[in-house]
PDB file as gemmi writes it, atoms N, CA and C in Angstrom:
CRYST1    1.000    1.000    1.000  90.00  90.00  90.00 P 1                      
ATOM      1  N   UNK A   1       2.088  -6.918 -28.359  1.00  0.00           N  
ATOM      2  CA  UNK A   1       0.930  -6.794 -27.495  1.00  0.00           C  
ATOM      3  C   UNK A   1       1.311  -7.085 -26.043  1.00  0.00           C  
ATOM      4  N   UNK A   2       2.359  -8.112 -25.702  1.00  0.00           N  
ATOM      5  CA  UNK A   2       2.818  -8.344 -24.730  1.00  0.00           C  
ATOM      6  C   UNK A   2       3.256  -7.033 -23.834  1.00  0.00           C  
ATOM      7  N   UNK A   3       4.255  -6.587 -24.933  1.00  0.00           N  
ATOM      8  CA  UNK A   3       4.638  -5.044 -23.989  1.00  0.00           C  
ATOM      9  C   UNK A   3       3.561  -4.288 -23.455  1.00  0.00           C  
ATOM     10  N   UNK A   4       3.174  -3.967 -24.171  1.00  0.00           N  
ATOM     11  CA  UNK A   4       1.674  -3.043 -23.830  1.00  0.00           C  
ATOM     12  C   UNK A   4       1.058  -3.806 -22.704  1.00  0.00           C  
ATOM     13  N   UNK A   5       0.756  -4.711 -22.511  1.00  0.00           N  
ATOM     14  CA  UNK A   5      -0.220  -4.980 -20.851  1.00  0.00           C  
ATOM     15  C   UNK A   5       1.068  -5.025 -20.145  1.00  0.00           C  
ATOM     16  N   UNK A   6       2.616  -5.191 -20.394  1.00  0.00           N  
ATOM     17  CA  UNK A   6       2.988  -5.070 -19.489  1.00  0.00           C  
ATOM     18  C   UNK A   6       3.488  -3.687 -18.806  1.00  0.00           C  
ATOM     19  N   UNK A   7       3.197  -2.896 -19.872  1.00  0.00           N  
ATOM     20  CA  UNK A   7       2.975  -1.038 -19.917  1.00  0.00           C  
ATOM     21  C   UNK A   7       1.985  -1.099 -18.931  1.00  0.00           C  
ATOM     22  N   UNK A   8       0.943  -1.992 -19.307  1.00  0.00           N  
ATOM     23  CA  UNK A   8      -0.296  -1.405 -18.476  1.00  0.00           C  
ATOM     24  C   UNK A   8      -0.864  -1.680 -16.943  1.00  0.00           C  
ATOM     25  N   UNK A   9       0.277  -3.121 -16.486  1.00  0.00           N  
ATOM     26  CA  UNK A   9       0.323  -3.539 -15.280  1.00  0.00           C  
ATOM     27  C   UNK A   9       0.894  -2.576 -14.693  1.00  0.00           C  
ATOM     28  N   UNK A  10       2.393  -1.635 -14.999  1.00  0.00           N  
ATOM     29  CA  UNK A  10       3.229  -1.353 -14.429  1.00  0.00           C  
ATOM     30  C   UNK A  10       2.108   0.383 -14.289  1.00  0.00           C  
ATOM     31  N   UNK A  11       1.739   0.692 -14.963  1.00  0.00           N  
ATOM     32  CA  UNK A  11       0.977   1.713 -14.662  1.00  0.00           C  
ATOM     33  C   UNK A  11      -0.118   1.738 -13.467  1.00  0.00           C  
ATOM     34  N   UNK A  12      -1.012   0.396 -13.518  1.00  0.00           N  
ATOM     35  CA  UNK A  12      -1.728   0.200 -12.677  1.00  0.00           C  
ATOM     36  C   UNK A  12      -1.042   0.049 -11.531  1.00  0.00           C  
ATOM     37  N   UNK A  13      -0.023  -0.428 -11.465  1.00  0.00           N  
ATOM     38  CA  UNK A  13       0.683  -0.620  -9.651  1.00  0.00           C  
ATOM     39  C   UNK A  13       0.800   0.123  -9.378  1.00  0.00           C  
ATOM     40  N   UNK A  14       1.226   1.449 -10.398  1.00  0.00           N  
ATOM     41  CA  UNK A  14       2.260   3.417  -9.677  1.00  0.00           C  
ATOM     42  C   UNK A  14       0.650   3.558  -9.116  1.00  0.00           C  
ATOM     43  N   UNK A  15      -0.380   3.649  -9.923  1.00  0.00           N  
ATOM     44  CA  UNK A  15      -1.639   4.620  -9.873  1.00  0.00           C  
ATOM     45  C   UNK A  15      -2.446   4.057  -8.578  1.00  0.00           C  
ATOM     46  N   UNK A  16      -2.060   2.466  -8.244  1.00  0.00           N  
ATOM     47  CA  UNK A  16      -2.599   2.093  -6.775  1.00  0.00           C  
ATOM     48  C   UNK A  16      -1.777   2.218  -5.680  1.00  0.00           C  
ATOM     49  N   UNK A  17      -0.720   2.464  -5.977  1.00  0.00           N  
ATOM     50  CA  UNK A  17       0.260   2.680  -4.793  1.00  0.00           C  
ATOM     51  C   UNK A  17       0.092   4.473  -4.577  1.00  0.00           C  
ATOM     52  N   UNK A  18      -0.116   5.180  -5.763  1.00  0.00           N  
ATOM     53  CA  UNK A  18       0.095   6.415  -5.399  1.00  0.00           C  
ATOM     54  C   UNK A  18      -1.593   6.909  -4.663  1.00  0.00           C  
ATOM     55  N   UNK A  19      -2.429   6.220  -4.828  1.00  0.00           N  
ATOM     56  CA  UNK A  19      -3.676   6.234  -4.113  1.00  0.00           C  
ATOM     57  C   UNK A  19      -3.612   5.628  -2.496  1.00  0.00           C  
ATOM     58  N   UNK A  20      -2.819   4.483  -2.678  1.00  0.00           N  
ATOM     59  CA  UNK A  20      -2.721   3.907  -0.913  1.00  0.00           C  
ATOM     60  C   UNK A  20      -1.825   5.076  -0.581  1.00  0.00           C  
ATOM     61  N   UNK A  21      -1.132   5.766  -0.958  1.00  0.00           N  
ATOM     62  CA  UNK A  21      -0.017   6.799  -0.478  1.00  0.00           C  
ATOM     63  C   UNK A  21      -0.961   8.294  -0.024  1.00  0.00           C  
ATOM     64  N   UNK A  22      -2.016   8.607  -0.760  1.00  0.00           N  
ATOM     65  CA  UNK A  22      -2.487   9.772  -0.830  1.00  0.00           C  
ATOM     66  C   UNK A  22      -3.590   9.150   0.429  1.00  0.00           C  
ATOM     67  N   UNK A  23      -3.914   8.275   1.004  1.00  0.00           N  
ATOM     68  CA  UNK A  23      -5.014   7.413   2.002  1.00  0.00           C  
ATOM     69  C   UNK A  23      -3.967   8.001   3.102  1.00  0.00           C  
ATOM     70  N   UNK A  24      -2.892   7.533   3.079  1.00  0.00           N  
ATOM     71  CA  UNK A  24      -1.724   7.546   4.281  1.00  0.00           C  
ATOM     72  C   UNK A  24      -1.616   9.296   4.300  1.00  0.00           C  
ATOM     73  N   UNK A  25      -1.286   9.627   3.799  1.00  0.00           N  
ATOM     74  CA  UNK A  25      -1.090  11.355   3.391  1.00  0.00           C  
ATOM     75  C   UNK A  25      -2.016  12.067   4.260  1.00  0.00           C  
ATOM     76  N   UNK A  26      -3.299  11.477   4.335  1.00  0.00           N  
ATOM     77  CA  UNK A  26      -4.648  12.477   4.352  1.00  0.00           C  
ATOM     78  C   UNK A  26      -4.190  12.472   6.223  1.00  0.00           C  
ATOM     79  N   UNK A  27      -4.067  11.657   6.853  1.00  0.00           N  
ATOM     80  CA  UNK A  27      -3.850  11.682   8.200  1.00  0.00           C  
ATOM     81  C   UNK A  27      -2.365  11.133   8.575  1.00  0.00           C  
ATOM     82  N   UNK A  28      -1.041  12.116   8.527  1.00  0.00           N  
ATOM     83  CA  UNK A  28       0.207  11.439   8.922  1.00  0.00           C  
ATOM     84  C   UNK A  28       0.257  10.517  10.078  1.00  0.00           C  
ATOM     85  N   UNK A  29      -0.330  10.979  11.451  1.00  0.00           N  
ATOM     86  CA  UNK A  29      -0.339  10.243  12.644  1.00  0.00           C  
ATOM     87  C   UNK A  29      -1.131   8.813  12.524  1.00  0.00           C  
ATOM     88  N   UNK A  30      -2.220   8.696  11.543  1.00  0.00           N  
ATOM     89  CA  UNK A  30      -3.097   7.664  11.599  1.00  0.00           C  
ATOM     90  C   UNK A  30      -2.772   6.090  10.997  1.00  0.00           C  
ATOM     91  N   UNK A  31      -2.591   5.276  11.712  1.00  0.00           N  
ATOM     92  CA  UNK A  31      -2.638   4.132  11.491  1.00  0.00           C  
ATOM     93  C   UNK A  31      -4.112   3.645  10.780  1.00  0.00           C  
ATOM     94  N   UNK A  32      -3.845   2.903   9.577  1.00  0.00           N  
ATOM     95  CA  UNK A  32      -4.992   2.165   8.781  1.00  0.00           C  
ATOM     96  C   UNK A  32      -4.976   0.785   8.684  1.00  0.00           C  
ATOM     97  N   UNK A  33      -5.690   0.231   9.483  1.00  0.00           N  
ATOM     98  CA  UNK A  33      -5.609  -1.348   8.638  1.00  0.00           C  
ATOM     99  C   UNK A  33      -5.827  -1.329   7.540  1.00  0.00           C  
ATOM    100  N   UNK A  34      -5.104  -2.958   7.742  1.00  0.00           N  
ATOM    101  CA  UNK A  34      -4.995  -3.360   5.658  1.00  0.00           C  
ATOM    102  C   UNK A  34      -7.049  -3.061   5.270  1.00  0.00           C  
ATOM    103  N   UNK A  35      -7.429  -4.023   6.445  1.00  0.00           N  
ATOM    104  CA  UNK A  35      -8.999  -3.852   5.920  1.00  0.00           C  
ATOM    105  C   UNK A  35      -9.611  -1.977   5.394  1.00  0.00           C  
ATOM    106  N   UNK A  36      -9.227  -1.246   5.929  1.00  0.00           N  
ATOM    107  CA  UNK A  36      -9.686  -0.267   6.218  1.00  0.00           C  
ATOM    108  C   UNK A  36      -9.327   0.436   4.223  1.00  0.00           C  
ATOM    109  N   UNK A  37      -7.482  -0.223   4.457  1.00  0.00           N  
ATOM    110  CA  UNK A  37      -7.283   0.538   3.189  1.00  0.00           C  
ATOM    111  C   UNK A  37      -8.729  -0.130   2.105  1.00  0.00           C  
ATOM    112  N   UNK A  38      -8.371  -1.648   2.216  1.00  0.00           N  
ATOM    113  CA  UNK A  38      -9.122  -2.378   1.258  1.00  0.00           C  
ATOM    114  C   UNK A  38     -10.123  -1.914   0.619  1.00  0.00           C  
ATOM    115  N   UNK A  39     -11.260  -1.582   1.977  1.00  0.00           N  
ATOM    116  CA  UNK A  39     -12.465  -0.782   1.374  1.00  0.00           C  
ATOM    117  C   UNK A  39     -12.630   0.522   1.205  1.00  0.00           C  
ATOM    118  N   UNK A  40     -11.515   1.250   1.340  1.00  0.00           N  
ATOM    119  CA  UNK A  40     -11.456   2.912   0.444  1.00  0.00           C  
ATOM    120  C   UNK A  40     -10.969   2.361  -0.822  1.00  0.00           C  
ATOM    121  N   UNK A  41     -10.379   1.494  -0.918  1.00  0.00           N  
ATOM    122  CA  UNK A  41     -10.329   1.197  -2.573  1.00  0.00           C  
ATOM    123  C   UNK A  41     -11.220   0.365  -3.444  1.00  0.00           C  
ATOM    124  N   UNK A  42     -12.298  -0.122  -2.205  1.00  0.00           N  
ATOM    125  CA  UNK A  42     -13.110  -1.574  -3.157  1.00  0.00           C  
ATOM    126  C   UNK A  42     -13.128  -1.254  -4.499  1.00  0.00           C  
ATOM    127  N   UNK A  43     -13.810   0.107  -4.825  1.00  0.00           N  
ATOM    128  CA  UNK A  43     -14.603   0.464  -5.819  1.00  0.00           C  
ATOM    129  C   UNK A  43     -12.987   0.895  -6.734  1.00  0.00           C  
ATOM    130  N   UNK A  44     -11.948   0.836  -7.079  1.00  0.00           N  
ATOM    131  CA  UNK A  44     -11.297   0.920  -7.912  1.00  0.00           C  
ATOM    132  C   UNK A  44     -10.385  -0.225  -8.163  1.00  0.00           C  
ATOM    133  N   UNK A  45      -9.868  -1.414  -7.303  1.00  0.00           N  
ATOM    134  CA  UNK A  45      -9.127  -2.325  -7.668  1.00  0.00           C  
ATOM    135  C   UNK A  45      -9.923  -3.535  -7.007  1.00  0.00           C  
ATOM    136  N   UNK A  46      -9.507  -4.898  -7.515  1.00  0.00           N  
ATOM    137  CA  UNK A  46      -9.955  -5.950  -6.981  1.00  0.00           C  
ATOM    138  C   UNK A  46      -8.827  -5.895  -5.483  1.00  0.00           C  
ATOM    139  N   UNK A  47      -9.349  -6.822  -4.531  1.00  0.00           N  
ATOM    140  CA  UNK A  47      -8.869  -6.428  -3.445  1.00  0.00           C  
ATOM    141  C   UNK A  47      -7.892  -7.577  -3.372  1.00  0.00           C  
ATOM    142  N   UNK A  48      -7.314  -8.247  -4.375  1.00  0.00           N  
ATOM    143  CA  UNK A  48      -6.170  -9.462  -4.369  1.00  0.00           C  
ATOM    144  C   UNK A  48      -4.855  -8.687  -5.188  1.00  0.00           C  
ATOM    145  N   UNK A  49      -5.056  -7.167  -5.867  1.00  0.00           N  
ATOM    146  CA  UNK A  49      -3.960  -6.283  -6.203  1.00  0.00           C  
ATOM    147  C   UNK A  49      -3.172  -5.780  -4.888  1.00  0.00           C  
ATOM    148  N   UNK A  50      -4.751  -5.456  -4.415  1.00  0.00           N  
ATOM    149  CA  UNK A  50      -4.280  -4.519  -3.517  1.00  0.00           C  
ATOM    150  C   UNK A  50      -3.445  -5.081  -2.170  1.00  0.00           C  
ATOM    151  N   UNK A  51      -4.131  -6.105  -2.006  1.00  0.00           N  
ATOM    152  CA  UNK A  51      -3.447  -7.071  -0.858  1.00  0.00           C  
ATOM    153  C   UNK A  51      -1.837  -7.261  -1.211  1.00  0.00           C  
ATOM    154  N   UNK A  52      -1.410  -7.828  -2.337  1.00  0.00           N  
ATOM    155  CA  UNK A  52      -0.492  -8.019  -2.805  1.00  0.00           C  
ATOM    156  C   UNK A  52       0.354  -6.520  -2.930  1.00  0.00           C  
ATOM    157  N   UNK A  53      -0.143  -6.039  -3.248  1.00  0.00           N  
ATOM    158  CA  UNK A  53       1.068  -4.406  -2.951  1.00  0.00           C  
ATOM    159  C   UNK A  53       1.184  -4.284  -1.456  1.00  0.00           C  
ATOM    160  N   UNK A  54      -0.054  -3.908  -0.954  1.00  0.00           N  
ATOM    161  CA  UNK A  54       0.190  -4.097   0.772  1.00  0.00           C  
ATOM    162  C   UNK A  54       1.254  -4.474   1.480  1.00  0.00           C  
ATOM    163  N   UNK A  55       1.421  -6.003   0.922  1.00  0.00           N  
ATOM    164  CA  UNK A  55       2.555  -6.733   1.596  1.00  0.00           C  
ATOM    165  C   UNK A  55       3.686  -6.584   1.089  1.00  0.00           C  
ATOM    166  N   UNK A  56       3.952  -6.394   0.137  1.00  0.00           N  
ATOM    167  CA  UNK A  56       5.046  -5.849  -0.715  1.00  0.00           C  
ATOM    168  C   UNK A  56       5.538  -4.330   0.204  1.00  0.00           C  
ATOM    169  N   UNK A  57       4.523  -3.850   0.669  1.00  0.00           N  
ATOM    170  CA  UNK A  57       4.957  -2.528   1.430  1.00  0.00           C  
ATOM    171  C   UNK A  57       4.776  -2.523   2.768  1.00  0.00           C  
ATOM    172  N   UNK A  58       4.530  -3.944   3.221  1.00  0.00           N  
ATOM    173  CA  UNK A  58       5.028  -4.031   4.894  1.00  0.00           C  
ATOM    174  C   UNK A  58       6.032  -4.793   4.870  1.00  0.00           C  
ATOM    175  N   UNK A  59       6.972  -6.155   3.359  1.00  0.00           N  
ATOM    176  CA  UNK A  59       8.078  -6.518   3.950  1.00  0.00           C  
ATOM    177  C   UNK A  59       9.173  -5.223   3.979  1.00  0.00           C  
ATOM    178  N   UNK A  60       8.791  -4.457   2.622  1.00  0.00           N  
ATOM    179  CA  UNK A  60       9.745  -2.891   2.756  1.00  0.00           C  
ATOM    180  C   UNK A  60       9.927  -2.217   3.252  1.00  0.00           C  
ATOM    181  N   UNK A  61       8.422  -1.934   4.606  1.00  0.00           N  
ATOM    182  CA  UNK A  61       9.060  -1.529   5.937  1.00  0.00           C  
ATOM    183  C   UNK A  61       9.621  -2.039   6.962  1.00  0.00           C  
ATOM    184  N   UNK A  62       9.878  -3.503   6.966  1.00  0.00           N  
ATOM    185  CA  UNK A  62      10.492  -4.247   7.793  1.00  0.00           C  
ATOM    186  C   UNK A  62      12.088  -4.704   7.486  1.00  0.00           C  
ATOM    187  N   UNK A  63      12.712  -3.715   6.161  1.00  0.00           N  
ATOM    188  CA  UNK A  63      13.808  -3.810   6.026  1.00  0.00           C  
ATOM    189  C   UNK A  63      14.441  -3.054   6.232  1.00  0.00           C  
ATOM    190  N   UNK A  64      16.246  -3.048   7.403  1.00  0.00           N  
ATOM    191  CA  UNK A  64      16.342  -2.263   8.122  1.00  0.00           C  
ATOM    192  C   UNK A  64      17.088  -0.860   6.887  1.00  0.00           C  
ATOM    193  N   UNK A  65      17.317  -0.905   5.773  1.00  0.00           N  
ATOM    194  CA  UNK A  65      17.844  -0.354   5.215  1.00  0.00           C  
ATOM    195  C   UNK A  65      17.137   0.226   4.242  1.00  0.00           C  
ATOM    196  N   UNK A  66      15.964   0.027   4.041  1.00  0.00           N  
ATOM    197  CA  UNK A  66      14.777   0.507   3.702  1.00  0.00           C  
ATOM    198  C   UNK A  66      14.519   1.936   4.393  1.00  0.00           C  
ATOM    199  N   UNK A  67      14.312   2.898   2.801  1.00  0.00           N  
ATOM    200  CA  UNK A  67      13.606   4.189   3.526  1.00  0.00           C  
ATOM    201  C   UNK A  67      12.527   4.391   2.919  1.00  0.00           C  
ATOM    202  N   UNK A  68      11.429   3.175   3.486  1.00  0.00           N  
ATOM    203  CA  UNK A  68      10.476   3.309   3.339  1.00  0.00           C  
ATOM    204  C   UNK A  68       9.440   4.720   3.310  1.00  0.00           C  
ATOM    205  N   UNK A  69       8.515   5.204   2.625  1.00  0.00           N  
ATOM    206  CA  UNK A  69       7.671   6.117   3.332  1.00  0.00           C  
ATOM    207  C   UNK A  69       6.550   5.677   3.755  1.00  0.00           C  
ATOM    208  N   UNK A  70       6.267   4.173   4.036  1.00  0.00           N  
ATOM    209  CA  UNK A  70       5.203   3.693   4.535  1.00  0.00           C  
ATOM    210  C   UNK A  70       5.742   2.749   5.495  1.00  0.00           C  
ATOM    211  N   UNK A  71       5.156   3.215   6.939  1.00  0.00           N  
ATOM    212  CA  UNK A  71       5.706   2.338   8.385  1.00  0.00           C  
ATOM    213  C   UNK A  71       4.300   1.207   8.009  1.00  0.00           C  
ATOM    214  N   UNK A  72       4.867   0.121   8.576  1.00  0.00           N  
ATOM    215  CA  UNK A  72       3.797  -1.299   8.529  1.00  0.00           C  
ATOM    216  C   UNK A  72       4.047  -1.915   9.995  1.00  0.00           C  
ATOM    217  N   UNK A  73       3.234  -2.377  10.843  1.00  0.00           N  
ATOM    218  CA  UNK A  73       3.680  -2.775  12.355  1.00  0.00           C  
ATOM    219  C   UNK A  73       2.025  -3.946  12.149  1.00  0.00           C  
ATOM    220  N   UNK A  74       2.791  -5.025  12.951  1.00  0.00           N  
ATOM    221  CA  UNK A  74       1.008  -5.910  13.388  1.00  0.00           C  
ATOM    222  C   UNK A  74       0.842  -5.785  14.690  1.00  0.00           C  
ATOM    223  N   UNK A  75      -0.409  -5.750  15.178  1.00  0.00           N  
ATOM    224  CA  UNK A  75      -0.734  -5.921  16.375  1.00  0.00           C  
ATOM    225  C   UNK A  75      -1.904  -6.298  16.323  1.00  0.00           C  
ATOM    226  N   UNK A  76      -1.395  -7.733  17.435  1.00  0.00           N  
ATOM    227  CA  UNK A  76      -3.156  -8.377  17.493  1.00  0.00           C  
ATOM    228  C   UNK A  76      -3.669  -9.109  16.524  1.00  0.00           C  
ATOM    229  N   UNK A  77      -2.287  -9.377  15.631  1.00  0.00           N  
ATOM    230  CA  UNK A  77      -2.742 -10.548  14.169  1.00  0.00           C  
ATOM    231  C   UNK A  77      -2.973  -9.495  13.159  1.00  0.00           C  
ATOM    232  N   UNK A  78      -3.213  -7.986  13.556  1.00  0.00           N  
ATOM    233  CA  UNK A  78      -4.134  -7.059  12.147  1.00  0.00           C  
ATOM    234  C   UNK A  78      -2.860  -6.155  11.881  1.00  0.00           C  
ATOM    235  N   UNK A  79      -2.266  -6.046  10.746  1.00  0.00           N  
ATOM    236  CA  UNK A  79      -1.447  -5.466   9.776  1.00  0.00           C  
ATOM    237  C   UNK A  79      -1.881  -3.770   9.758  1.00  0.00           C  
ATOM    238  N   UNK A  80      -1.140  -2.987  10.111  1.00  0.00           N  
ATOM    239  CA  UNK A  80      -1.598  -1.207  10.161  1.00  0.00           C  
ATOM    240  C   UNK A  80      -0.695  -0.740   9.184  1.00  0.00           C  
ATOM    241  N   UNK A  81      -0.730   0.079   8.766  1.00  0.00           N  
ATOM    242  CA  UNK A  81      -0.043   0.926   7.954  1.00  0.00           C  
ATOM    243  C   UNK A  81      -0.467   2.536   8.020  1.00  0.00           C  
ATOM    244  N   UNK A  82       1.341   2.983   8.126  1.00  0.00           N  
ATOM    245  CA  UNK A  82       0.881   4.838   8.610  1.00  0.00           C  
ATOM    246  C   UNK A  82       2.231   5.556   7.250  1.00  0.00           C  
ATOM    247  N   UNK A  83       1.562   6.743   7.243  1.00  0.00           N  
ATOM    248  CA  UNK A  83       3.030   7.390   6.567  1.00  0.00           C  
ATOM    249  C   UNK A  83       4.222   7.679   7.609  1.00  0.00           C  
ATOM    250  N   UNK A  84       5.215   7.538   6.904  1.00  0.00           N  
ATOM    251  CA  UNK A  84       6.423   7.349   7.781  1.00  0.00           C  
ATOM    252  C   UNK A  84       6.814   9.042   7.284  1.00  0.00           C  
ATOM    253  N   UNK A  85       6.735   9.992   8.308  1.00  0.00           N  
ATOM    254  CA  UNK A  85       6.979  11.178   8.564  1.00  0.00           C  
ATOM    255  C   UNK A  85       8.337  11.603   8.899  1.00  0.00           C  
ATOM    256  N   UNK A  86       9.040  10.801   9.352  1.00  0.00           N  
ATOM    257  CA  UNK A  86      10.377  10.834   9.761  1.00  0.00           C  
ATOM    258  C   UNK A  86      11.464  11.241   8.801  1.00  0.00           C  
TER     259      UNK A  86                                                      
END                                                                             
């Protein structure tokens, strides 16, 4: 039984990451705050998943060897996130 939720975590992370990815997608040039992603997703994840992938995908754009496809930059204390087009 163990395997199986852990089947089912690892599914839920692809299926919220590939949704924050398709958010980034819809406008390449556009920067989103974290808030902004948060509430295009209220209604499908609790927002302590989502936070937690978030950051997981702004320390990965802050590594220089990282080919990230998600740029992460703060300004002003607020966390943005854009697709990295490059």
């Amino acid at each position: 039984m163990a395997a199986a939720d852990d089947n089912n975590v690892v599914n839920n992370r692809a299926g919220l990451l590939a949704e924050i990815e398709k958010i980034l997608r819809r406008e390449p040039g556009r920067m989103y705050s974290k808030e902004e992603i948060l509430n295009l997703l209220a209604d499908r994840k609790s927002d302590g998943e989502i936070d937690r992938l978030l950051a997981e995908l702004e320390v990965a754009s802050s590594l220089k060897e990282s080919r990230s496809d998600v740029y992460a930059t703060c300004r002003g204390g607020t966390v943005y996130y854009k697709w990295n087009s490059n």
